[in-house]
N, C-alpha and C positions, 0 to 999 in steps of 0.2 A: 573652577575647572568644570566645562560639561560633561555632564554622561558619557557622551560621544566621545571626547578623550579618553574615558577611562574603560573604555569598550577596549577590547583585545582581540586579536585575532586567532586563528587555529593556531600558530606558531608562536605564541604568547605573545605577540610585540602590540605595542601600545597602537591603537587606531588614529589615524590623524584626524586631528578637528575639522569641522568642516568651513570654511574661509565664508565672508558674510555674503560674497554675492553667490556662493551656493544653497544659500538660506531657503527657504518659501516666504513668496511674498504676501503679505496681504493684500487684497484686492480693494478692502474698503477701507485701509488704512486712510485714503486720500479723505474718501465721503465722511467718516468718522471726525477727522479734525476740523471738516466744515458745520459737521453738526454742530458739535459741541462752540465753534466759534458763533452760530446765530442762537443757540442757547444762552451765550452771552451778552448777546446785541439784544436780544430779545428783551432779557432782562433790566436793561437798560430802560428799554421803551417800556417797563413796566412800572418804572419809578419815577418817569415822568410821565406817566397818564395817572399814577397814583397822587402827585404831585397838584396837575391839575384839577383832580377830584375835591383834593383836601384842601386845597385851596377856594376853589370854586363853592364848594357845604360853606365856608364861613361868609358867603358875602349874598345877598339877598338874590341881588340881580347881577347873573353870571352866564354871557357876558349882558354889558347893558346895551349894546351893539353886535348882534350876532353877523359873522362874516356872511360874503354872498358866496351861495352854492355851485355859483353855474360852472366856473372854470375849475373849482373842485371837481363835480362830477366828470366834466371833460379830462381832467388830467387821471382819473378813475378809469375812464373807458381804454385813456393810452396804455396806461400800464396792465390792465387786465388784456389787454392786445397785445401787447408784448409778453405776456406770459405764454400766452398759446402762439404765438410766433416760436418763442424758445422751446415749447413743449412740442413745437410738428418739427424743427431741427431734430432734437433728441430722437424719435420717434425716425425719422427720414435718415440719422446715423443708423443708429439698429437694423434698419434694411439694406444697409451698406449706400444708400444715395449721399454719397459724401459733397458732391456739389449744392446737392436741394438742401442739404443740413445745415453747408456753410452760408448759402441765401439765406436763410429762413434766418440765422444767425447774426446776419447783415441788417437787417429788417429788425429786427429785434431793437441791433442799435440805435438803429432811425428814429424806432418811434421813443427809446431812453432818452435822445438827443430834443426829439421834439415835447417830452416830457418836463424836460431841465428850460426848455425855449419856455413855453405856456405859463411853468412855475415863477420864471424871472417875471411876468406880463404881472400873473395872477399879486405877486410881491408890491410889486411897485402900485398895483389898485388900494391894498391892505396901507403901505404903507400912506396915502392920503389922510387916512384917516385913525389909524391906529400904529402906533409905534413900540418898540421896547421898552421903551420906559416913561410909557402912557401909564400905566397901569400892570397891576401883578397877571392880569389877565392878557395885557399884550405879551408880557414878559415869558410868560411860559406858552404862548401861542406860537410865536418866533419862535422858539428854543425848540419844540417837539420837532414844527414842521422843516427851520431849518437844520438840525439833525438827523429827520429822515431825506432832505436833500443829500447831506453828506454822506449818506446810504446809498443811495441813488448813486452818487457820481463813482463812489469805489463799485459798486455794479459792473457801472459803463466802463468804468478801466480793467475791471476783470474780461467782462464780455469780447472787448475789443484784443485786449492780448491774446485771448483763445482762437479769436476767429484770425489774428496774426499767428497762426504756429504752422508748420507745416501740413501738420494732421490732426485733426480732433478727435482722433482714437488713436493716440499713443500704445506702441507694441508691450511695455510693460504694466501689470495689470494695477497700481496703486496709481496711476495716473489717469483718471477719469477727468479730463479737464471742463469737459461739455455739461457733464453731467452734475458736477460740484458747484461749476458757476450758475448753473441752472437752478440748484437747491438754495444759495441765497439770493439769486433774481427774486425766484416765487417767495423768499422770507420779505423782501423787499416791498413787495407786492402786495403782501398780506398785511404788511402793520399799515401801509397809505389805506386800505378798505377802513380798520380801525379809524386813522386817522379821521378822515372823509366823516364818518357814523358821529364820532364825539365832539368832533371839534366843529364842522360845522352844519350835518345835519341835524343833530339834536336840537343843538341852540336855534337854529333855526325854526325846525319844526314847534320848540318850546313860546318863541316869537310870537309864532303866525297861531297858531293852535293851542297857545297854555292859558 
């Protein structure tokens, strides 16, 4: 029983409960469960980069074919563009420009979509010459980067329901939809930099310059 039941009033009689939609809301209850879900995912990607570490220490030359860089960094620049595409919506809601928010939000998807287009181009080069089960080093080269595709694409399905809603600032306050989709865009975002750095500009760099 809550307090609030057993509150009484001048007249002795028992206080009514307060019913749930009379509650207070939380506001960041929404933002909260998205943290803790890319806290997760994070985690993830940290046992598969620890994976290809520990794999990688045991074999001399690793890879002995380092991938090419160039459509890597291209598919770096899309996405670090579409961060600040999602970052000037955000920013364009909060001023009330509800159209320019939902643009920007459009845009966003375009360049996720031409993200996923470049990745399939970049795949099918990789695949010529290195496969899954070429070697433990194709094996977990697939596995990272197609993983953080699968990241990518629940993105674009989030991205795209939000900018499908009526409004992107929902009148109840645990409902931040812009704002939540936006904190795993830029999680998104931030592990393909990772990605890019270890997977193939090290080896690269280690190539040309070790």
């Amino acid at each position: 029983m809550t307090v609030a039941a057993l509150d009484v009033d001048a007249g002795g009689a028992e206080a009514p409960a307060p019913r749930m939609d009379q509650l207070p809301e939380d506001e960041h209850r929404g933002t909260l469960g998205m943290a803790l879900a890319i806290v997760t995912e994070a985690l993830l990607f940290v046992c598969l980069f620890f994976s290809y570490f520990y794999v990688g220490h045991r074999h001399p030359h690793w890879p002995a074919h380092p991938p090419e860089i160039a459509l890597a960094l291209a598919l770096l620049v899309i996405l670090l563009a579409s961060s600040a595409t999602l970052h000037a919506a955000e920013r364009q809601l909060k001023r009330g420009a509800h159209r320019a928010a939902r643009l920007a939000l459009v845009v966003t998807i375009l360049l996720g979509l031409a993200f996923t287009a470049v990745q399939v181009v970049e795949f099918r080069q990789h695949l010529l010459t290195l496969q899954p089960r070429t070697d433990s080093y194709g094996s977990l080269f697939y596995a990272i980067t197609s993983f953080h595709a699968l990241h990518v694409a629940a993105g674009l399905l989030m991205l795209i329901f939000v900018a499908c809603l009526p409004t992107l600032e929902p009148p109840k306050a645990p409902r931040r939809p812009l704002h939540n989709v936006a904190l795993y865009w830029h999680f998104v975002d931030a592990v393909w930099i990772l990605v890019v750095t270890l997977l193939y500009v090290v080896p690269w760099w280690e190539a040309h310059h070790g």
